[in-house]
PDB file as gemmi writes it, atoms N, CA and C in Angstrom:
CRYST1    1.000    1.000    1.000  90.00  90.00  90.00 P 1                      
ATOM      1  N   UNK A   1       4.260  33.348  25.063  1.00  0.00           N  
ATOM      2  CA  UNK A   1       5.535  32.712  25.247  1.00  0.00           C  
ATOM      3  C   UNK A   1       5.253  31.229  25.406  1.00  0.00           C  
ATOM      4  N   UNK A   2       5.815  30.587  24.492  1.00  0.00           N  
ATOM      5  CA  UNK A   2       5.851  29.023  24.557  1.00  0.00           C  
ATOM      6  C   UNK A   2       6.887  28.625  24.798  1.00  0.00           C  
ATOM      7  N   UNK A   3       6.989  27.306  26.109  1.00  0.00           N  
ATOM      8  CA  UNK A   3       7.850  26.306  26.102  1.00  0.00           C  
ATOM      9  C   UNK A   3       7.370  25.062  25.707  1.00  0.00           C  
ATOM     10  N   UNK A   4       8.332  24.109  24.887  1.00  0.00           N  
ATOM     11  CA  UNK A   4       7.682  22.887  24.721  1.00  0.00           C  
ATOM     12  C   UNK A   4       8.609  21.900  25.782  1.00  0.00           C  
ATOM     13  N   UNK A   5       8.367  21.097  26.321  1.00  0.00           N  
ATOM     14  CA  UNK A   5       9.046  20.064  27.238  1.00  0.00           C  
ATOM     15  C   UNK A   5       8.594  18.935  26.109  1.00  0.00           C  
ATOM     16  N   UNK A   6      10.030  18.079  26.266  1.00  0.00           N  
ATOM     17  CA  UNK A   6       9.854  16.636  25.418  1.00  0.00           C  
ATOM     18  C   UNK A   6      10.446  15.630  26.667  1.00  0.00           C  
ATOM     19  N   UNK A   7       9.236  14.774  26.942  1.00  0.00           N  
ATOM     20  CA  UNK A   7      10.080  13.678  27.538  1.00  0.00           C  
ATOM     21  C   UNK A   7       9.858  12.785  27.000  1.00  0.00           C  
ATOM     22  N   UNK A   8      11.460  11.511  27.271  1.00  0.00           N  
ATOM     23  CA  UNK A   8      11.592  10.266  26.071  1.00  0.00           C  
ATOM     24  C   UNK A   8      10.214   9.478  26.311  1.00  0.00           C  
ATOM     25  N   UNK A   9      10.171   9.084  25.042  1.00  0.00           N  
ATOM     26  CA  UNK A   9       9.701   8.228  24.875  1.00  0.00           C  
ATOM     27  C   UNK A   9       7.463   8.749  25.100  1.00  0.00           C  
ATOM     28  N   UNK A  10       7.426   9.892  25.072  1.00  0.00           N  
ATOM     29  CA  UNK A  10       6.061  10.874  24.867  1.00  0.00           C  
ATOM     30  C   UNK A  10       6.232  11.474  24.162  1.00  0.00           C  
ATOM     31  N   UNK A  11       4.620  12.068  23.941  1.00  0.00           N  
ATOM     32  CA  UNK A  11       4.440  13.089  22.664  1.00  0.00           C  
ATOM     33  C   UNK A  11       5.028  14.209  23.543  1.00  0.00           C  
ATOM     34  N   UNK A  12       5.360  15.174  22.727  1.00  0.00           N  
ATOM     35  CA  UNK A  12       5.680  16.453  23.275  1.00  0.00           C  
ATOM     36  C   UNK A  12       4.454  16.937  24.242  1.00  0.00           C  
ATOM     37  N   UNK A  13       4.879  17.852  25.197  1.00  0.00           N  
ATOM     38  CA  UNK A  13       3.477  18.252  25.768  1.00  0.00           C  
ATOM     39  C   UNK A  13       4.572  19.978  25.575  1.00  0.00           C  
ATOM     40  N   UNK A  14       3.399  21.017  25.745  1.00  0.00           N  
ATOM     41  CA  UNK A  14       3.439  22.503  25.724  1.00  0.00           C  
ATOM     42  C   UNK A  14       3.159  22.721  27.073  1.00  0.00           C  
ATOM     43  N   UNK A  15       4.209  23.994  27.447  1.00  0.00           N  
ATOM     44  CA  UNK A  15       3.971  24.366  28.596  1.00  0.00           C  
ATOM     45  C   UNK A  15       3.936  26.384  28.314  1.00  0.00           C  
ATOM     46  N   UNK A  16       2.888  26.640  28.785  1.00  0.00           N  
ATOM     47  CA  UNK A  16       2.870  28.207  28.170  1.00  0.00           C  
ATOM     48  C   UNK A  16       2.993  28.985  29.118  1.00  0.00           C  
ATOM     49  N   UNK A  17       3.577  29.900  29.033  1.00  0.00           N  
ATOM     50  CA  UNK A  17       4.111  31.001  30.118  1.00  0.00           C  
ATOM     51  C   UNK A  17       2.929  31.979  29.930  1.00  0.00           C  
ATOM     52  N   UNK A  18       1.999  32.332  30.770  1.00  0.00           N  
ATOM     53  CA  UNK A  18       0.654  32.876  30.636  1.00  0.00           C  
ATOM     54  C   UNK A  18       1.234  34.393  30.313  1.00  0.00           C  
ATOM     55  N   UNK A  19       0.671  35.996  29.643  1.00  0.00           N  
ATOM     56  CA  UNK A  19       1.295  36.940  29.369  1.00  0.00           C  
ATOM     57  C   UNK A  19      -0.142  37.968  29.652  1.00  0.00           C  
ATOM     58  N   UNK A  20       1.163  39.479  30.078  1.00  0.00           N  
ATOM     59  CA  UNK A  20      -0.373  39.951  30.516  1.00  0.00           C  
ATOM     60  C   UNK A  20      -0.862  40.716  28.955  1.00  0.00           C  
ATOM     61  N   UNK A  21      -1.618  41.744  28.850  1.00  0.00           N  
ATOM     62  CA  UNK A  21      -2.139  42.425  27.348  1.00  0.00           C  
ATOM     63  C   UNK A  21      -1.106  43.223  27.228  1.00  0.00           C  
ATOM     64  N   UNK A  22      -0.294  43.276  27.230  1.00  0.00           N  
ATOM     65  CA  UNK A  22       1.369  44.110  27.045  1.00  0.00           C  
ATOM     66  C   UNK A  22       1.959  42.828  26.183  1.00  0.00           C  
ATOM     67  N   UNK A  23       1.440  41.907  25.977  1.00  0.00           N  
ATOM     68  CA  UNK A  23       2.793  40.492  25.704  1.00  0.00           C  
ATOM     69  C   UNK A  23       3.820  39.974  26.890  1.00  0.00           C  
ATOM     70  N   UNK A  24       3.510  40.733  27.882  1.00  0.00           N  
ATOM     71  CA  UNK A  24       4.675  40.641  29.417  1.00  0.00           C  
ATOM     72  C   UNK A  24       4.497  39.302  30.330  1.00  0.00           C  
ATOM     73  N   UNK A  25       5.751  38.668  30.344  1.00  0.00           N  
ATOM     74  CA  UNK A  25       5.476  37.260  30.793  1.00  0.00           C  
ATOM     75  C   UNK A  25       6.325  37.624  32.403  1.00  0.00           C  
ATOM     76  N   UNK A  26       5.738  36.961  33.246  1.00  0.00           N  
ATOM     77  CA  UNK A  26       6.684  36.581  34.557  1.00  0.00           C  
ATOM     78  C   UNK A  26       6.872  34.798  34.389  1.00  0.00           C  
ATOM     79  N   UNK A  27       7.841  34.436  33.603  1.00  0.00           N  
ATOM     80  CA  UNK A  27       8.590  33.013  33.204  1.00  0.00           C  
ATOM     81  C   UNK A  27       8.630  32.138  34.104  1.00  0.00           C  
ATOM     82  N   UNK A  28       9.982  32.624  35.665  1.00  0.00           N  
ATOM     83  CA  UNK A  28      10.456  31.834  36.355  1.00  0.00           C  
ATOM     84  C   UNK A  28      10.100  31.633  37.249  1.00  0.00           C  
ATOM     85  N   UNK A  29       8.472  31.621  37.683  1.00  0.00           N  
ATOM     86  CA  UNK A  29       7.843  31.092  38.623  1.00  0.00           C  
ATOM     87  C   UNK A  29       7.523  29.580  38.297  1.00  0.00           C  
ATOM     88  N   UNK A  30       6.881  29.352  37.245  1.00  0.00           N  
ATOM     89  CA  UNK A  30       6.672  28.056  36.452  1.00  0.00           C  
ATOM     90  C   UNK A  30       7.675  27.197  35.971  1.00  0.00           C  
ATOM     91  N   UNK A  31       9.165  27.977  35.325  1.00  0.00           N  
ATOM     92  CA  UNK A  31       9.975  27.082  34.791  1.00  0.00           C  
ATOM     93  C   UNK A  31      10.619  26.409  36.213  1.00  0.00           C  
ATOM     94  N   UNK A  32      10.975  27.285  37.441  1.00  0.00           N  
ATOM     95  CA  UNK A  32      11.373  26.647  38.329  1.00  0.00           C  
ATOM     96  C   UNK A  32      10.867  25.394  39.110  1.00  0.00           C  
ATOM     97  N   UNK A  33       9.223  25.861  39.064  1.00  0.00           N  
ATOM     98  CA  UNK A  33       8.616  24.850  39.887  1.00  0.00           C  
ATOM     99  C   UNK A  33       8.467  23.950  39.227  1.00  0.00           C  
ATOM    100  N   UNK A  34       8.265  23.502  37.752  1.00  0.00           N  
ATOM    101  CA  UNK A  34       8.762  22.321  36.586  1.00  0.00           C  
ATOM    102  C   UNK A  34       9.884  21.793  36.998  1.00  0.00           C  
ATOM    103  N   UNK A  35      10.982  22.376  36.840  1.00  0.00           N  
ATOM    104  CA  UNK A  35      12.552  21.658  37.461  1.00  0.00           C  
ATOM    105  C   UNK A  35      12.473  21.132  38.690  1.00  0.00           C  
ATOM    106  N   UNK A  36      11.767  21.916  39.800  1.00  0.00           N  
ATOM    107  CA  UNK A  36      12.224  21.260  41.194  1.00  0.00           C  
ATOM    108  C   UNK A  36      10.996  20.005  41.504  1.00  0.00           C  
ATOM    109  N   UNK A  37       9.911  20.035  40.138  1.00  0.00           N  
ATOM    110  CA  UNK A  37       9.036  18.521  40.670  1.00  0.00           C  
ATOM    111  C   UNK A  37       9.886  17.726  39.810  1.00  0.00           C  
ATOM    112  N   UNK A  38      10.672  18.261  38.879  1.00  0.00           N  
ATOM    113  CA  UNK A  38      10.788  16.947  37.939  1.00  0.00           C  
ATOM    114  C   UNK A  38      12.567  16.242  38.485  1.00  0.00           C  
ATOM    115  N   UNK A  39      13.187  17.267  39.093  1.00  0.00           N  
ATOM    116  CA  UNK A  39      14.444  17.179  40.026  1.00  0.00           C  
ATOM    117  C   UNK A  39      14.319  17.348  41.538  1.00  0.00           C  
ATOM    118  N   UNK A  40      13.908  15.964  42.035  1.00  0.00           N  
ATOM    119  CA  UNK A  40      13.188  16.367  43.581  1.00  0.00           C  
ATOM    120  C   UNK A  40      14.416  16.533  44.401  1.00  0.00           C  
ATOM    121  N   UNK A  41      15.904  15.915  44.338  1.00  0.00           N  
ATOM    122  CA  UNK A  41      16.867  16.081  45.150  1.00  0.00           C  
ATOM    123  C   UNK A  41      17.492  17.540  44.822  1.00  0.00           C  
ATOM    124  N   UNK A  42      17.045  18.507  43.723  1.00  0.00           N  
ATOM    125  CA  UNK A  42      17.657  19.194  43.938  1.00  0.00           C  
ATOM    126  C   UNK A  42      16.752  20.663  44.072  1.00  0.00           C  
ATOM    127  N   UNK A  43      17.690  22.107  44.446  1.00  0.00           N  
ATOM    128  CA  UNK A  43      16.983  22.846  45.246  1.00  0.00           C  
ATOM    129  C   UNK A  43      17.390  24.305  44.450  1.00  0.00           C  
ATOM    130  N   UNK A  44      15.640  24.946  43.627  1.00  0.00           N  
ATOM    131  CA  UNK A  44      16.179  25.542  42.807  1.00  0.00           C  
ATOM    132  C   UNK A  44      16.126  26.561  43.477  1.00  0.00           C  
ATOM    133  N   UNK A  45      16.275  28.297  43.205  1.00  0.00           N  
ATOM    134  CA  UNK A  45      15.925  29.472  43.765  1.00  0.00           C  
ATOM    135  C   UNK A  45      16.277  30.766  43.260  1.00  0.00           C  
ATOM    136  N   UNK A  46      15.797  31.831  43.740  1.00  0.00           N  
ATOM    137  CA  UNK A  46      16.103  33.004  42.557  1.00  0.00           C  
ATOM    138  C   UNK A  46      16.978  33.783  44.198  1.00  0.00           C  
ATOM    139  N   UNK A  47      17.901  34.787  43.862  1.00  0.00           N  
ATOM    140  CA  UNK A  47      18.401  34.937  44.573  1.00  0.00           C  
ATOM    141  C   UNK A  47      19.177  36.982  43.554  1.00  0.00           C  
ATOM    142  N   UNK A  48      18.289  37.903  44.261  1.00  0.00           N  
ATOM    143  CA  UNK A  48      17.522  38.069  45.282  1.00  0.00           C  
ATOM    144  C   UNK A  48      15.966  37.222  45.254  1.00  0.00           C  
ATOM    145  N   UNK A  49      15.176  36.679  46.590  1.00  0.00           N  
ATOM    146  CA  UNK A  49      14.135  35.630  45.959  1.00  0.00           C  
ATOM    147  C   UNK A  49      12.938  36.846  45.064  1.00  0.00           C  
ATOM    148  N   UNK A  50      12.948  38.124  45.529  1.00  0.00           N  
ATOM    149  CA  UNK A  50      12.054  38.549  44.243  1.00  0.00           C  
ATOM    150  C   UNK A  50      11.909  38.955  42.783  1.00  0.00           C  
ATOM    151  N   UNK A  51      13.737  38.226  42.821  1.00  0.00           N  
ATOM    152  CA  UNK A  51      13.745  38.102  41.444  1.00  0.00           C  
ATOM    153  C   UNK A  51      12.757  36.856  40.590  1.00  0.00           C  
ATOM    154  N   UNK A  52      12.273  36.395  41.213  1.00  0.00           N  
ATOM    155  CA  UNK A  52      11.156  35.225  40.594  1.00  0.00           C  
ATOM    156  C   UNK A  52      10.144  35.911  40.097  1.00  0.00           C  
ATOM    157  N   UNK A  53       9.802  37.017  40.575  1.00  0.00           N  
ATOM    158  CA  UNK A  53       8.774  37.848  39.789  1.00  0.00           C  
ATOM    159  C   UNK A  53       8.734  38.321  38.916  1.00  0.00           C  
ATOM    160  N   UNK A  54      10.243  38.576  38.821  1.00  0.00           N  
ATOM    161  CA  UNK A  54      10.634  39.445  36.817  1.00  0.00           C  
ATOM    162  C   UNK A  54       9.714  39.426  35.749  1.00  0.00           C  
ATOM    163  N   UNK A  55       9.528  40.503  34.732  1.00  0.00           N  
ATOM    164  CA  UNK A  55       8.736  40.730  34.056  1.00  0.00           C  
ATOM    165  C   UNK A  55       9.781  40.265  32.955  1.00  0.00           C  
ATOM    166  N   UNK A  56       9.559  39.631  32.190  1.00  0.00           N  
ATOM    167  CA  UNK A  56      10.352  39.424  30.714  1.00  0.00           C  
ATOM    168  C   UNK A  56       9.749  40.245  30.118  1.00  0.00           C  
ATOM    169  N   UNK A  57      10.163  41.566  29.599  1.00  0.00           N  
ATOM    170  CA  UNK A  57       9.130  41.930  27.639  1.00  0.00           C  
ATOM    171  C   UNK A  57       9.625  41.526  26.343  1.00  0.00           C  
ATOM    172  N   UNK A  58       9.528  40.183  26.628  1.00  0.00           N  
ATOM    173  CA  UNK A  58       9.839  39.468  25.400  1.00  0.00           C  
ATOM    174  C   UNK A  58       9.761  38.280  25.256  1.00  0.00           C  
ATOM    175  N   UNK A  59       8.568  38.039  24.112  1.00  0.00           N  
ATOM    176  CA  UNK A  59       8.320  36.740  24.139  1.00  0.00           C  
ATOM    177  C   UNK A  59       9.229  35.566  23.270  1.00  0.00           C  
ATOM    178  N   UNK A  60       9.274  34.143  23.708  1.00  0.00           N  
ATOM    179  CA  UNK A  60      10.333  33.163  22.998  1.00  0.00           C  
ATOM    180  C   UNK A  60       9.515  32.160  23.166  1.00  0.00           C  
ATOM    181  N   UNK A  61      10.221  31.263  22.117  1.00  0.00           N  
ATOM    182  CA  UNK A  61       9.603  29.619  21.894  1.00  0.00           C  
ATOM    183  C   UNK A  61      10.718  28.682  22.223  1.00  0.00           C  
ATOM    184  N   UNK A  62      10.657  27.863  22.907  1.00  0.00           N  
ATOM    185  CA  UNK A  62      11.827  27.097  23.373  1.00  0.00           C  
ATOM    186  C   UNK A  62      11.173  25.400  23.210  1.00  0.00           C  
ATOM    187  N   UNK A  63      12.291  24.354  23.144  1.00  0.00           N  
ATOM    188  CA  UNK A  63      11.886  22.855  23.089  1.00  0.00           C  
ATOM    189  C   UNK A  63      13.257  22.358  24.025  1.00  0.00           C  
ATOM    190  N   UNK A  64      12.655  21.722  24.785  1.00  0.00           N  
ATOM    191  CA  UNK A  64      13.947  20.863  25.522  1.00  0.00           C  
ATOM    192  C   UNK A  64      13.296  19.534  25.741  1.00  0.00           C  
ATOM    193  N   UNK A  65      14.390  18.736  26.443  1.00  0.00           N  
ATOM    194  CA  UNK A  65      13.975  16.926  26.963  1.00  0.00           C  
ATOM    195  C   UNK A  65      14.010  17.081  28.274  1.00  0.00           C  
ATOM    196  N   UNK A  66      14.186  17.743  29.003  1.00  0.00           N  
ATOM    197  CA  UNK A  66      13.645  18.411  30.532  1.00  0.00           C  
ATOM    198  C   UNK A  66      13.013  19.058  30.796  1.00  0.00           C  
ATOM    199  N   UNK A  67      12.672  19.528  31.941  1.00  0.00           N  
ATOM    200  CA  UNK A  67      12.493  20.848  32.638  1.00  0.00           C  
ATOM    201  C   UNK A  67      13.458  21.626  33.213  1.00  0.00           C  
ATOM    202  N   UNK A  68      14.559  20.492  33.517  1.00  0.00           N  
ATOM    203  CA  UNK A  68      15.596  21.201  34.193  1.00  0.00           C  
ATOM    204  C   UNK A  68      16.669  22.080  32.800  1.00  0.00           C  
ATOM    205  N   UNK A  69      16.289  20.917  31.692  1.00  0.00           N  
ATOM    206  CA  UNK A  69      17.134  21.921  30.485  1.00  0.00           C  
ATOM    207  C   UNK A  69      16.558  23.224  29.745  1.00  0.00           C  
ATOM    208  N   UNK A  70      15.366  22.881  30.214  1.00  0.00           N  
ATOM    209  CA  UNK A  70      13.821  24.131  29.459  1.00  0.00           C  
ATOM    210  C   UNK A  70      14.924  25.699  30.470  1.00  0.00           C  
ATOM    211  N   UNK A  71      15.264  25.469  32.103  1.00  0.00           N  
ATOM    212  CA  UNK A  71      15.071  26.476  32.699  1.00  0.00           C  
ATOM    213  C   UNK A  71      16.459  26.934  32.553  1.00  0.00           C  
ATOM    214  N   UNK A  72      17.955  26.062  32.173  1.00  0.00           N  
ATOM    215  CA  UNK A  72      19.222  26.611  32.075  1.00  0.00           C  
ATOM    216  C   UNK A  72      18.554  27.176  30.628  1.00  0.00           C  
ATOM    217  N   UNK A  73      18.290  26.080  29.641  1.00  0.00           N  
ATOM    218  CA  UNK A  73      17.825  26.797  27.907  1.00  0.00           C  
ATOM    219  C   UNK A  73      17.481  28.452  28.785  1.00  0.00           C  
ATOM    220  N   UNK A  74      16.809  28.668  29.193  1.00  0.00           N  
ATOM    221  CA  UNK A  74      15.962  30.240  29.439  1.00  0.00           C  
ATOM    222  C   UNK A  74      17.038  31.170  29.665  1.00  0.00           C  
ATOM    223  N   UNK A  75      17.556  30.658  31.019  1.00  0.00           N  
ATOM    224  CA  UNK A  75      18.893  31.804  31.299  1.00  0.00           C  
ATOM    225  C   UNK A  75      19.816  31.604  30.507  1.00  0.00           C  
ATOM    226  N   UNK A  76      19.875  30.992  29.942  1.00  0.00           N  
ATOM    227  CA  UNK A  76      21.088  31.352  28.716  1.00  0.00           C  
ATOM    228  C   UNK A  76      20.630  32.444  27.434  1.00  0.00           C  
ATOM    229  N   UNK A  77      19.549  31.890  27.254  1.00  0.00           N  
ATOM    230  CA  UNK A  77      18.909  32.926  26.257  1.00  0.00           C  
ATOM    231  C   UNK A  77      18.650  33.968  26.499  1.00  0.00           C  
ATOM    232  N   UNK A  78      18.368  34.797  27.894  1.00  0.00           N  
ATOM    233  CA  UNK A  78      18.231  35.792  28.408  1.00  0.00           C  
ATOM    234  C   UNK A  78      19.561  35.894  29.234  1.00  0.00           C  
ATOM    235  N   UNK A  79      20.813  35.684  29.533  1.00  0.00           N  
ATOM    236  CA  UNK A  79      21.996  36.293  30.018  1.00  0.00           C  
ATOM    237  C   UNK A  79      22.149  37.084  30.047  1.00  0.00           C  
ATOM    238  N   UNK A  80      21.328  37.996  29.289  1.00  0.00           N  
ATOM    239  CA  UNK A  80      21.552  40.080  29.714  1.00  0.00           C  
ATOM    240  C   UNK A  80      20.942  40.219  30.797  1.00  0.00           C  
ATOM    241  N   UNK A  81      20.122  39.529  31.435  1.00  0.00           N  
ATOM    242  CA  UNK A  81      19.141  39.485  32.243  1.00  0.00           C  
ATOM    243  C   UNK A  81      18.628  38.379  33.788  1.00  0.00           C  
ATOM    244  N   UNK A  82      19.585  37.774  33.309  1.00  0.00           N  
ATOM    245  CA  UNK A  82      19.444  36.185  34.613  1.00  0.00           C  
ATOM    246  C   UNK A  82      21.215  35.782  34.293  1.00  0.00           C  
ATOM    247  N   UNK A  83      21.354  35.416  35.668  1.00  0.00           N  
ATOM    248  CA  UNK A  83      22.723  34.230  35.344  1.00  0.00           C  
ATOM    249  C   UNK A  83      22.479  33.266  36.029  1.00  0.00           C  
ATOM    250  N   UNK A  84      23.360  32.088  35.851  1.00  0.00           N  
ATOM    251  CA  UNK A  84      22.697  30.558  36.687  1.00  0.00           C  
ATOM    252  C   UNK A  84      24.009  30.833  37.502  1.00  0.00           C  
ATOM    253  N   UNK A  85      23.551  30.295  38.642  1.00  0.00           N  
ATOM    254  CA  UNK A  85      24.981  29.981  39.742  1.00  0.00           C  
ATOM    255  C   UNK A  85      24.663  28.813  40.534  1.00  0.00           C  
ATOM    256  N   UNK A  86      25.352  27.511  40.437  1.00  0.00           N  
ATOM    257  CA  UNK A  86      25.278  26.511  40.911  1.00  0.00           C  
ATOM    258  C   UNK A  86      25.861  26.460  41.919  1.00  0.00           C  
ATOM    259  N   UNK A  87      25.300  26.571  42.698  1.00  0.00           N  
ATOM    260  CA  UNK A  87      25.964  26.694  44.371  1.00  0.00           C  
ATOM    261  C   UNK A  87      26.509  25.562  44.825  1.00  0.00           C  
ATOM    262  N   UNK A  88      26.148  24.134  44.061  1.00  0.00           N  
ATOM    263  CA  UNK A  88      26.740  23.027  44.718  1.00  0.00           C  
ATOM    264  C   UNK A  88      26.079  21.816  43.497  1.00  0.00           C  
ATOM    265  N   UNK A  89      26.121  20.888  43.547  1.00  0.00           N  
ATOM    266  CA  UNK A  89      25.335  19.915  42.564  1.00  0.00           C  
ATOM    267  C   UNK A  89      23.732  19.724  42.908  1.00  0.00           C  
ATOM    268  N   UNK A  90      23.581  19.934  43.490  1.00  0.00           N  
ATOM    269  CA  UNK A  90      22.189  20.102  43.641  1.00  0.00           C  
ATOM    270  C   UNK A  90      21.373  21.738  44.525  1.00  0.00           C  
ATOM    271  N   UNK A  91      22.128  22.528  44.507  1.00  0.00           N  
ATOM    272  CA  UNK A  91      21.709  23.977  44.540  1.00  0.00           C  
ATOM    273  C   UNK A  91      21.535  25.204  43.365  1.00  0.00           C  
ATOM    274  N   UNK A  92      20.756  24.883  42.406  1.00  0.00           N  
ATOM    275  CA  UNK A  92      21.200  26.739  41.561  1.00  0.00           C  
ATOM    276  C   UNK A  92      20.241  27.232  42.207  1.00  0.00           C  
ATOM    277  N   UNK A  93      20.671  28.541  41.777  1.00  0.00           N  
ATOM    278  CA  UNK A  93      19.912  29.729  42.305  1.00  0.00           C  
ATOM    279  C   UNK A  93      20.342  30.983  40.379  1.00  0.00           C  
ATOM    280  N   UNK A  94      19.270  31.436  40.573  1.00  0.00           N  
ATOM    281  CA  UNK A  94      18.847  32.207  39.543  1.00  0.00           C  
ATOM    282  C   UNK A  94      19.583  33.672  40.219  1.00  0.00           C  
ATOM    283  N   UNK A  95      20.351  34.273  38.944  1.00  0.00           N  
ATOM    284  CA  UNK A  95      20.631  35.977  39.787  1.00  0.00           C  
ATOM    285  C   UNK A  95      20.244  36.691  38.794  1.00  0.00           C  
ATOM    286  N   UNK A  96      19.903  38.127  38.925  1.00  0.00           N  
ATOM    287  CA  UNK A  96      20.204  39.057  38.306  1.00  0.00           C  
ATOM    288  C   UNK A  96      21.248  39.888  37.702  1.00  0.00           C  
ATOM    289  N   UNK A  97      21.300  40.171  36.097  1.00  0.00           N  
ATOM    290  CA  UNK A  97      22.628  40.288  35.579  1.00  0.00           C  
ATOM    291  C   UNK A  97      22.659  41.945  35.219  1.00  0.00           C  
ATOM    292  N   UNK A  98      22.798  42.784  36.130  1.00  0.00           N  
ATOM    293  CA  UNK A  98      22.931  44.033  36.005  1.00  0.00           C  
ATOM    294  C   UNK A  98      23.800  44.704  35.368  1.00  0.00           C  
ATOM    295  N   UNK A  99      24.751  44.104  34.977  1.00  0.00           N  
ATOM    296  CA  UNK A  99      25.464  44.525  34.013  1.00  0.00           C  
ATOM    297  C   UNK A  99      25.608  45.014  32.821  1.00  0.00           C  
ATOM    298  N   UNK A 100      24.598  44.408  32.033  1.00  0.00           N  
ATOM    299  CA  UNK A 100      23.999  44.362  30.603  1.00  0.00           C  
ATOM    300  C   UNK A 100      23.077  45.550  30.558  1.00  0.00           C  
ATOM    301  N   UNK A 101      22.547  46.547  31.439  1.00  0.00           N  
ATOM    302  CA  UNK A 101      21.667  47.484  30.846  1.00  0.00           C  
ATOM    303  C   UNK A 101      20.199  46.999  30.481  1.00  0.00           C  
ATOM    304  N   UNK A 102      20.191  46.195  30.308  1.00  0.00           N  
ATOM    305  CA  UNK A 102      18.622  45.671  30.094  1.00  0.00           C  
ATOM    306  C   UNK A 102      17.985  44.758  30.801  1.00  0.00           C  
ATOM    307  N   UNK A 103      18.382  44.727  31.873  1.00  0.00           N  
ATOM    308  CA  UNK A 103      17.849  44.356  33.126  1.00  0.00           C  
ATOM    309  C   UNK A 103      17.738  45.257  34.743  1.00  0.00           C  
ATOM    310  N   UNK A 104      16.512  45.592  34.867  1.00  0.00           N  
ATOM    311  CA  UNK A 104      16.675  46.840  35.764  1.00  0.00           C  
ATOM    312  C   UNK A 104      15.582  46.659  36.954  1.00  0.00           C  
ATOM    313  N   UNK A 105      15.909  46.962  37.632  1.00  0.00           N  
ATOM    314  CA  UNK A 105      15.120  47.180  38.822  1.00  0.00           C  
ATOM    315  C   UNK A 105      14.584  48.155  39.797  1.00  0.00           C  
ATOM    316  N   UNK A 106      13.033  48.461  40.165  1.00  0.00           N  
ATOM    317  CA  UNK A 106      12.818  50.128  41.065  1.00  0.00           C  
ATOM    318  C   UNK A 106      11.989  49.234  41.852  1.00  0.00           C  
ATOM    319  N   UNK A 107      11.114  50.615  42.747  1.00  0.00           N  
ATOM    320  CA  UNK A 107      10.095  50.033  43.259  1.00  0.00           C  
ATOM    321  C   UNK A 107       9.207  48.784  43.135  1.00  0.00           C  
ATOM    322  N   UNK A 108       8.946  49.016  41.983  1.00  0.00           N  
ATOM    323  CA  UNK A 108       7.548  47.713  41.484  1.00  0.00           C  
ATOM    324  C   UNK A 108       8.336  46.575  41.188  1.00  0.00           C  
ATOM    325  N   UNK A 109       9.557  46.226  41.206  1.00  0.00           N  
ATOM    326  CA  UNK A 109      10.250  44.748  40.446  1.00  0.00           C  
ATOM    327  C   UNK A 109      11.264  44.717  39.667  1.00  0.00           C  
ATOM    328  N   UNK A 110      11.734  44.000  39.565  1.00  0.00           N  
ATOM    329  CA  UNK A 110      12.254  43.417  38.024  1.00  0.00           C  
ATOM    330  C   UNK A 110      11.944  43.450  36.862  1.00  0.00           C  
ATOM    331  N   UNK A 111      12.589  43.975  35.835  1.00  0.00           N  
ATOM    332  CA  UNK A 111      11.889  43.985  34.471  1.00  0.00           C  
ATOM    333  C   UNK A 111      13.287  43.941  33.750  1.00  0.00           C  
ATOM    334  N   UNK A 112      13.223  42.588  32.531  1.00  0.00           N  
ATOM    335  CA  UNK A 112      14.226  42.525  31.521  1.00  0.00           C  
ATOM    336  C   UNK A 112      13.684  42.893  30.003  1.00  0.00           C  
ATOM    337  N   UNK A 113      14.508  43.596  29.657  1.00  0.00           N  
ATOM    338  CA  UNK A 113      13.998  43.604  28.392  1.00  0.00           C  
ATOM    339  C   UNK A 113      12.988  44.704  28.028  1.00  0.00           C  
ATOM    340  N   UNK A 114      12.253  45.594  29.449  1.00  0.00           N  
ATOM    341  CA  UNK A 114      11.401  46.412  28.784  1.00  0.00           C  
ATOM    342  C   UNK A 114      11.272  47.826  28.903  1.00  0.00           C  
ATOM    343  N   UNK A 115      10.676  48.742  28.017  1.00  0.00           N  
ATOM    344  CA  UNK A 115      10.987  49.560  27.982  1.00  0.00           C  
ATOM    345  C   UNK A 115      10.137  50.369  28.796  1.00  0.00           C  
ATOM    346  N   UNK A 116       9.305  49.998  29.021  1.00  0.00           N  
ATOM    347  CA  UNK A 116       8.016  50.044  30.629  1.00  0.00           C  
ATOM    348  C   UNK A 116       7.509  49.548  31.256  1.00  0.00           C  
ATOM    349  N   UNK A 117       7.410  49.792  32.428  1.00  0.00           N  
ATOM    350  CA  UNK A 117       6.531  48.830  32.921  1.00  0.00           C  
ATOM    351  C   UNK A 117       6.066  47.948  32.526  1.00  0.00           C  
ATOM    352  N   UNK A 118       5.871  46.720  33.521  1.00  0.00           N  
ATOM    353  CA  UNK A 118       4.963  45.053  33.372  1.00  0.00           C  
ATOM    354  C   UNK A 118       4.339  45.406  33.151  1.00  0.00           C  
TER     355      UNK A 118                                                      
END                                                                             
């Protein structure tokens, strides 16, 4: 899973979402902590917080001019699976979108998108 971050006026730099031998990424540990160094007044969070652990099974290539646009870009692209809720102008918090069927949760975690286990 690749993200590319573009900031003005630099070369692009790559930011890679590490995956285990399944192709299975846990994303929003990294995209968050990107947003909240590169947006220091504001305060990101996953909510329940072990939804930060989620297993994506599915890999994507993304390009933004933030970090903060890399991590809305994500939950939008995965909306079966994450929703953004801006609690205030400087609060989101990440949720889980149970609605959609392809986002599920047991014992071991979060998992979007897969059909087994992380």
């Amino acid at each position: 899973m690749f993200v590319t971050y573009v900031a003005p006026d630099e070369a692009p730099s790559t930011y890679t979402i590490p995956v285990n031998v399944n192709g299975y990424a846990v994303p929003l540990p990294g995209l968050l902590r990107n947003a909240a160094r590169e947006e220091t007044s504001m305060n990101y969070r996953t909510d329940p917080e072990d939804l930060a652990k989620a297993w994506v099974c599915e890999a994507t290539s993304m390009t933004g001019e933030s970090a903060h646009q890399l991590l809305v870009q994500y939950v939008d692209l995965y909306k079966d699976c994450f929703s953004l809720d801006e609690k205030s102008k400087t609060e989101i918090a990440i949720r889980p979108n149970t609605q959609s069927g392809v986002m599920r949760h047991d014992a071991r975690g979060w998992f979007c998108k897969c059909n087994s286990a992380g």
